[in-house]
N, CA, C and O atoms as CSV, one atom per row, in Angstrom:
chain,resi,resn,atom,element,x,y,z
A,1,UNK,N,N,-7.106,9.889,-27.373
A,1,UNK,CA,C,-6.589,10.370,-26.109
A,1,UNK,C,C,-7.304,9.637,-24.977
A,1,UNK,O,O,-8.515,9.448,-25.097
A,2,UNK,N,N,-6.553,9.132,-23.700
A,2,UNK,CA,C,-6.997,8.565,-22.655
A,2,UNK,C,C,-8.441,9.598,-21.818
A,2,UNK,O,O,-8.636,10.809,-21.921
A,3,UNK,N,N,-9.047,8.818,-21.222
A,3,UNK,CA,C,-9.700,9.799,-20.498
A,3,UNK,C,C,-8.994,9.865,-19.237
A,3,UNK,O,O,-8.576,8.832,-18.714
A,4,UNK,N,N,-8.809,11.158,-18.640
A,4,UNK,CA,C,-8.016,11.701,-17.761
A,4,UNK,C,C,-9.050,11.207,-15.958
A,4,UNK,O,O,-10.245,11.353,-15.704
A,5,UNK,N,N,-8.641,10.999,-15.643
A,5,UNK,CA,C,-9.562,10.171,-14.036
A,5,UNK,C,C,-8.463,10.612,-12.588
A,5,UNK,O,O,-7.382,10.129,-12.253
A,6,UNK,N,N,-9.441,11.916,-11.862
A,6,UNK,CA,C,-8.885,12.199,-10.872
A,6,UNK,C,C,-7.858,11.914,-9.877
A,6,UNK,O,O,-8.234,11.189,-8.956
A,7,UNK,N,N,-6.979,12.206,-9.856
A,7,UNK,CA,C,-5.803,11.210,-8.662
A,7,UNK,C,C,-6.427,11.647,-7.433
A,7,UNK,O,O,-6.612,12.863,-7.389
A,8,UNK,N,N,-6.988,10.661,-5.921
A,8,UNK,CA,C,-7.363,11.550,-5.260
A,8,UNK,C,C,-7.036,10.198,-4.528
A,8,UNK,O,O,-7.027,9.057,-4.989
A,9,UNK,N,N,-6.741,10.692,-3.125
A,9,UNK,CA,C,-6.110,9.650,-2.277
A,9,UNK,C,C,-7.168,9.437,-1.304
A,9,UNK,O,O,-6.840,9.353,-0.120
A,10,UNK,N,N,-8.525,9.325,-1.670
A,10,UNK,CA,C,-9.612,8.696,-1.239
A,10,UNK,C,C,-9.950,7.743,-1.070
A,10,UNK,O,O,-10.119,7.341,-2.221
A,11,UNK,N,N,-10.227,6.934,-0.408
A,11,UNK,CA,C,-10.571,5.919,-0.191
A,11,UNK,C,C,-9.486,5.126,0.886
A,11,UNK,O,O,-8.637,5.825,1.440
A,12,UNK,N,N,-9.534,3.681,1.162
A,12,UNK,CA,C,-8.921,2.794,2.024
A,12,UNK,C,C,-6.959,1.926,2.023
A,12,UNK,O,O,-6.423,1.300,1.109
A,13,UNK,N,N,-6.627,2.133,2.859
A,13,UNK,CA,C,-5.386,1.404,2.561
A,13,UNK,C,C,-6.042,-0.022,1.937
A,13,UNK,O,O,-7.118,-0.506,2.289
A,14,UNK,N,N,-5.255,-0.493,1.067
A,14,UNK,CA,C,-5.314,-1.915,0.550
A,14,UNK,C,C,-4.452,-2.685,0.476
A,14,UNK,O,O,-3.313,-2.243,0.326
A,15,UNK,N,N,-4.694,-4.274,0.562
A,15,UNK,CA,C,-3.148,-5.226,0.024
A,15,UNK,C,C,-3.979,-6.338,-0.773
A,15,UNK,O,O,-5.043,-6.871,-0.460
A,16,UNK,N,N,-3.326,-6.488,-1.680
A,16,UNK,CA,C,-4.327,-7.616,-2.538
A,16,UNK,C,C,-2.928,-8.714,-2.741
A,16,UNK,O,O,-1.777,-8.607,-2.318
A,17,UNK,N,N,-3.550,-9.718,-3.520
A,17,UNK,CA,C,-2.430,-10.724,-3.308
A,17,UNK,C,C,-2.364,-11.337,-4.927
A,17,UNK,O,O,-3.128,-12.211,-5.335
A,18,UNK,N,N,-1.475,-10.801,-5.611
A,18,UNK,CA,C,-0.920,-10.662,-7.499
A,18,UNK,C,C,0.406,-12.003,-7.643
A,18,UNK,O,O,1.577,-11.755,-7.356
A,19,UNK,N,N,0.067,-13.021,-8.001
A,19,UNK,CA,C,0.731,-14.408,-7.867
A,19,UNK,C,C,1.548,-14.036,-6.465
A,19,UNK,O,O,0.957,-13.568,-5.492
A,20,UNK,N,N,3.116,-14.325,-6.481
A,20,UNK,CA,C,3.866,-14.447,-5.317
A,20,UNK,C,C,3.700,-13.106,-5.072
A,20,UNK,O,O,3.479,-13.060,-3.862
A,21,UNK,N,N,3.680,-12.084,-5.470
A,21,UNK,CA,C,3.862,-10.734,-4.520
A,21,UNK,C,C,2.303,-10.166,-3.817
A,21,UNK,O,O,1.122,-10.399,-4.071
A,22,UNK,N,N,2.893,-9.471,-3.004
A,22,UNK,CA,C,1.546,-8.773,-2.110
A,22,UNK,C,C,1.294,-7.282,-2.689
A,22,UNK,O,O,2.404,-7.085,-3.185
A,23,UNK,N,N,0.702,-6.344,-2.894
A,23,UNK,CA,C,0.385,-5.215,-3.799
A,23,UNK,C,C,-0.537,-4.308,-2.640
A,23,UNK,O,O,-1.718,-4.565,-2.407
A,24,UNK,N,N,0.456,-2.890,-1.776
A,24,UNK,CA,C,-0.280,-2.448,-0.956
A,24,UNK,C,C,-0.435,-1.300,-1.768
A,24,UNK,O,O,0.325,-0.703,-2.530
A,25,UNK,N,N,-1.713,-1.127,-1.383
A,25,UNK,CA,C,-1.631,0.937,-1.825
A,25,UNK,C,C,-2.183,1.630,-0.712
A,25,UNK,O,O,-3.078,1.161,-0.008
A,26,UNK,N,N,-1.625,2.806,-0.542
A,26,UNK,CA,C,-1.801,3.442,0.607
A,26,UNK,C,C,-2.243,4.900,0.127
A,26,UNK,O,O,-1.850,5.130,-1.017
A,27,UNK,N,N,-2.893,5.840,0.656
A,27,UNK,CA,C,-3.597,6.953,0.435
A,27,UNK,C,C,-2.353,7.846,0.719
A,27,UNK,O,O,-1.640,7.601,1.691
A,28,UNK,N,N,-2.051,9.042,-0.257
A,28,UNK,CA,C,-1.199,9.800,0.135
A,28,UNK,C,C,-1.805,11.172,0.387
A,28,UNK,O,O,-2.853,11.622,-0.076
A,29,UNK,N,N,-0.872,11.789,1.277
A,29,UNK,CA,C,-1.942,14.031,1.168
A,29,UNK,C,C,-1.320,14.423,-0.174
A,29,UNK,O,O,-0.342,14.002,-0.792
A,30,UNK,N,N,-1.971,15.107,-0.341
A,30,UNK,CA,C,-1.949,16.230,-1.972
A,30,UNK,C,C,-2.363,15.140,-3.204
A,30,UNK,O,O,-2.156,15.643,-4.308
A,31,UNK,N,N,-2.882,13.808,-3.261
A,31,UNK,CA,C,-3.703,12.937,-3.873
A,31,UNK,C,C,-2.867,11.836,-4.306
A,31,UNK,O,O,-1.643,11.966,-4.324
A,32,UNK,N,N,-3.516,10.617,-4.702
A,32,UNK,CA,C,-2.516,9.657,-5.674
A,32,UNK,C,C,-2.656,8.637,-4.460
A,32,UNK,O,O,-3.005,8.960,-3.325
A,33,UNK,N,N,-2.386,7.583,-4.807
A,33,UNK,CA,C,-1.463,6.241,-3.972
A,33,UNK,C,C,-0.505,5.990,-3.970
A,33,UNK,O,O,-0.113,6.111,-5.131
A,34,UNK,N,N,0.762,5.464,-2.959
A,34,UNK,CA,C,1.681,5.117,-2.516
A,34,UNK,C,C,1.253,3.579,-2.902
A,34,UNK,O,O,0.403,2.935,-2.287
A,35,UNK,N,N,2.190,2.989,-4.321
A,35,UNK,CA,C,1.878,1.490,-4.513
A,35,UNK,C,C,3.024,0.744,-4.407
A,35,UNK,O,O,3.914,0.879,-5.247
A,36,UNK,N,N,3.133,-0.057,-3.452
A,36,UNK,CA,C,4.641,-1.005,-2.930
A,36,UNK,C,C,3.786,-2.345,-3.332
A,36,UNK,O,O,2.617,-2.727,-3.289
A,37,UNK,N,N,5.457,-2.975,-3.876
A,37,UNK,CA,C,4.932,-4.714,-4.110
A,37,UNK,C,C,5.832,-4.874,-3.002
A,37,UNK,O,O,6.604,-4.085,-2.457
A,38,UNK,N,N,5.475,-6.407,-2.743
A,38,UNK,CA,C,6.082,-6.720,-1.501
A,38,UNK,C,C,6.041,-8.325,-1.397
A,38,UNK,O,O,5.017,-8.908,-1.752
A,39,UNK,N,N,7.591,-9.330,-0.716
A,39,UNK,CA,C,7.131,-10.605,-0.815
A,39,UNK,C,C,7.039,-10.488,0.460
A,39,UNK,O,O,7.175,-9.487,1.164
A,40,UNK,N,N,6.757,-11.761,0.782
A,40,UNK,CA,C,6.161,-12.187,1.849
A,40,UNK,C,C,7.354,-11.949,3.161
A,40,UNK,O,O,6.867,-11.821,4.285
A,41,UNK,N,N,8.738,-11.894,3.046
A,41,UNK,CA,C,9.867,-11.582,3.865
A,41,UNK,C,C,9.726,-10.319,3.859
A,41,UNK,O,O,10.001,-9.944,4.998
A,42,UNK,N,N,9.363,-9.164,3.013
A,42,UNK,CA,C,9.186,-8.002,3.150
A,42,UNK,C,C,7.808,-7.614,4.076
A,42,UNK,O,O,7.794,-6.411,4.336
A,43,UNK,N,N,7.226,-7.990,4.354
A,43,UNK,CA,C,5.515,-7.626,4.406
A,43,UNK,C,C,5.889,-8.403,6.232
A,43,UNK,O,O,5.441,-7.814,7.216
A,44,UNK,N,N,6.620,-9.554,6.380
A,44,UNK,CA,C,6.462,-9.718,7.999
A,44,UNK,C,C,7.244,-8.813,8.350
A,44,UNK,O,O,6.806,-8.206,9.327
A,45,UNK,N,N,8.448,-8.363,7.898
A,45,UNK,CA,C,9.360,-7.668,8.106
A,45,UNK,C,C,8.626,-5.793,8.858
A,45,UNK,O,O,8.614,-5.213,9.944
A,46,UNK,N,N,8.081,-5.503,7.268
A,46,UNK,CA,C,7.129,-4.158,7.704
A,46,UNK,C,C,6.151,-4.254,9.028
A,46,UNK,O,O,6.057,-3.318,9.821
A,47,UNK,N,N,5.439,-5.489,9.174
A,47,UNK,CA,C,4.601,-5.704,10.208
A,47,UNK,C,C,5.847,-5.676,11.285
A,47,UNK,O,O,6.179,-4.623,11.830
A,48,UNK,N,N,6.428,-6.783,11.510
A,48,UNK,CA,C,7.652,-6.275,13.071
A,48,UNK,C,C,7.808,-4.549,13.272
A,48,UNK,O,O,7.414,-3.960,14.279
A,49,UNK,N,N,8.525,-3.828,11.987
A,49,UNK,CA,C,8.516,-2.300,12.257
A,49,UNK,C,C,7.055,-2.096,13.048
A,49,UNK,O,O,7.076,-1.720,14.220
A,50,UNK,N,N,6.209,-2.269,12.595
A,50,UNK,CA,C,5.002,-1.608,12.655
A,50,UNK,C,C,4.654,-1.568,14.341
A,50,UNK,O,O,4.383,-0.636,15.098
A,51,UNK,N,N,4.789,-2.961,14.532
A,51,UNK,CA,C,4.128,-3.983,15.903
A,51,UNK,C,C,5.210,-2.777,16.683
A,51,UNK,O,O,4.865,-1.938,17.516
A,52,UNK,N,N,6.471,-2.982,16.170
A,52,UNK,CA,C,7.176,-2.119,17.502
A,52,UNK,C,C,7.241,-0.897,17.371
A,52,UNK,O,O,8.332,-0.509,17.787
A,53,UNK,N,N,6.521,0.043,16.942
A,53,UNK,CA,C,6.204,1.578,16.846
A,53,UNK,C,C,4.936,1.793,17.770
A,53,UNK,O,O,4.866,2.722,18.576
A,54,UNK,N,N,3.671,0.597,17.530
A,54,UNK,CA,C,2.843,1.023,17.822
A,54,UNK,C,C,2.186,0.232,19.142
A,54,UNK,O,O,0.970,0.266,19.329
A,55,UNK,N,N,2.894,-0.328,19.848
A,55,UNK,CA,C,2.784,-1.517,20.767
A,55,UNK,C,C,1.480,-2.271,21.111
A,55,UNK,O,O,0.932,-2.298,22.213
A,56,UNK,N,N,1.047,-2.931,19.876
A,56,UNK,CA,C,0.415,-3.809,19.563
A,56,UNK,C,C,0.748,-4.773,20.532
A,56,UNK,O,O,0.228,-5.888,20.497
């Protein structure tokens, strides 16, 4: 049997970079990570949303 290891949405947003795709994980409430792959048309794309929500 596996050993069982807390889901806890502690710690830092991340993006690491896994051959062509980008790999974010994001902290969720009630525990766990939110894990999106993403290419590189996706990831400027999210940044534009972002830039114009938060007027960077």
């Amino acid at each position: 049997m596996a050993a069982m290891k807390p889901r806890t949405g502690d710690g830092p947003m991340e993006v690491t970079k896994e051959g062509r795709s980008l790999i974010m994980r994001v902290p969720i409430d009630g525990g766990g990570r939110l894990v999106l792959e993403l290419n590189k048309d996706e990831a400027n794309a999210l940044r534009e949303c972002l830039v114009g929500v938060t007027d960077a």
